[in-house]
C-alpha positions in Angstrom: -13.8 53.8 11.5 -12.5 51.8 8.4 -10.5 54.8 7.3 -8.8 55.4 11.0 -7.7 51.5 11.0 -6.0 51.8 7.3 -4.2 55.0 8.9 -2.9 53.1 12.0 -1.9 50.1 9.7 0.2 52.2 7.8 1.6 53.7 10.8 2.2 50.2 12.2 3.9 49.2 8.7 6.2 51.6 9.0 7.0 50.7 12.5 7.5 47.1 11.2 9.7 48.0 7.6 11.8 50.4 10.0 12.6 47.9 12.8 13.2 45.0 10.5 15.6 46.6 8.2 17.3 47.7 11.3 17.5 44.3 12.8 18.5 42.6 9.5 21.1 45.3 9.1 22.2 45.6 12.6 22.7 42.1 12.8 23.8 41.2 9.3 26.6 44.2 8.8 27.0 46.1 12.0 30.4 47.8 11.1 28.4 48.8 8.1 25.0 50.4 9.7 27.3 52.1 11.8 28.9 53.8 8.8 25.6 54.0 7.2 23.7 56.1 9.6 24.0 59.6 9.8 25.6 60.6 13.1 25.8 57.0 14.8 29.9 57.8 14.4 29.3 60.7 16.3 28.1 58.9 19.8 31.2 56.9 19.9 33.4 54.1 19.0 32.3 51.3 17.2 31.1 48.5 19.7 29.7 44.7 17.4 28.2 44.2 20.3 26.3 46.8 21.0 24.5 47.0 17.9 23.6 43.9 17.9 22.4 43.8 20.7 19.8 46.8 19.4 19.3 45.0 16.6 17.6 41.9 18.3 15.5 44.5 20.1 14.5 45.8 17.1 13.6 42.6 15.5 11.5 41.9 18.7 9.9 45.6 18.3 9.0 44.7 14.6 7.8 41.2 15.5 5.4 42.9 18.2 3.7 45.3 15.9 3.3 42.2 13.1 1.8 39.8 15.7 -0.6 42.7 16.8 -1.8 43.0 13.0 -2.5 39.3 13.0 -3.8 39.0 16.5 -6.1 41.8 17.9 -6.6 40.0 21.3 -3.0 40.3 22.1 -2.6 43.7 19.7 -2.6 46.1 22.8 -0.2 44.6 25.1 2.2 44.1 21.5 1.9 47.5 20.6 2.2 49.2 24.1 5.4 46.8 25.3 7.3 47.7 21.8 5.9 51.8 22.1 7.0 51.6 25.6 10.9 50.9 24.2 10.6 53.6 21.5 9.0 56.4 23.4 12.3 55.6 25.8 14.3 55.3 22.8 13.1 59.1 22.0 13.3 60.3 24.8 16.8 59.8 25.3 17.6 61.2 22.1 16.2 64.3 23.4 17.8 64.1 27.1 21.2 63.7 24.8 20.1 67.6 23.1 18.7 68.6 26.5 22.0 68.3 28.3 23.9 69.3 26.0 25.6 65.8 24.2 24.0 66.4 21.1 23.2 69.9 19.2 19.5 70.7 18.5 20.2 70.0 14.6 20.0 65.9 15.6 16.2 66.1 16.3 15.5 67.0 12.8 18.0 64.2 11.6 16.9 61.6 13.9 13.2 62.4 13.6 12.1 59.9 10.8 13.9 56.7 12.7 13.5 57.7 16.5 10.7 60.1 16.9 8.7 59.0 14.0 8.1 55.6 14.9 7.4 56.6 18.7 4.8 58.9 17.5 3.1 56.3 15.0 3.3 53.4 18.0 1.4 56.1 21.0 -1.1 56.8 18.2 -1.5 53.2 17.3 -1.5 51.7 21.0 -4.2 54.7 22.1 -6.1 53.4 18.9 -6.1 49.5 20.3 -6.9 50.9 23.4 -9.9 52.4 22.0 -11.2 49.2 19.9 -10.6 47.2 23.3 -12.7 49.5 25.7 -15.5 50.4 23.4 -18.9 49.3 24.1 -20.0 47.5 21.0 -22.9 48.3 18.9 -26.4 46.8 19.0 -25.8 43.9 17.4 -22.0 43.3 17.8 -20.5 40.1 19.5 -17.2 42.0 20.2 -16.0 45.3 21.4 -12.7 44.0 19.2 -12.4 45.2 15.6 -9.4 43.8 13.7 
């Protein structure tokens, strides 16, 4: 048990480094993560607004999965809103390849930033899940581990 929650924790710590630096730099320097990024000057023209706007939601994604560290009563619902965005996030990456907008070669490229964290939030939400719905040991007082 103790070594699957040090796994998800670094998987959620990730989640959180990733979506912060984003937000901070999305908001901070747009012009400048759009230059920054591999490929984001392939999807089109530079828009301020745009990805700022991506960069609050990635400050709300990394301010879900730090809350849900801190507060494992609310943990679940945290992690499963701000997985809910990335596996959507993902998955239109991939729609973008399947129909053709993108070439196959982005999948690899984007995999650490878009697939990556996806991955580690499904893993870590099934996790919460798990320390929410089991029955707890003789002599537990709750079926929630932190």
């Amino acid at each position: 048990m103790q070594a699957s929650k040090h796994i998800v924790y670094g998987m959620v710590g990730f989640n959180i480094l990733l979506a912060a630096w984003l937000s901070l730099h999305m908001l901070y320097d747009p012009e400048g993560w759009y230059y920054f990024v591999p490929g984001v000057t392939d999807t089109g023209m530079f828009n301020q607004h745009f990805v700022r706007d991506i960069g609050i939601m990635q400050g709300f994604i990394a301010l879900a999965f730090a809350v849900g560290l801190w507060k494992p009563h609310r943990r679940l619902e945290l992690w499963a809103g701000a997985t809910l965005w990335l596996i959507a996030h993902a998955a239109f990456h991939l729609w973008e390849v399947a129909v053709g907008i993108c070439s196959s070669s982005v999948i690899i490229r984007d995999f650490p930033a878009v697939s990556l964290p996806a991955i580690f939030g499904v893993a870590a939400t099934l996790w919460a899940y798990r320390q929410v719905t089991t029955v707890p040991a003789r002599g537990e007082t709750s079926s929630l581990r932190a």
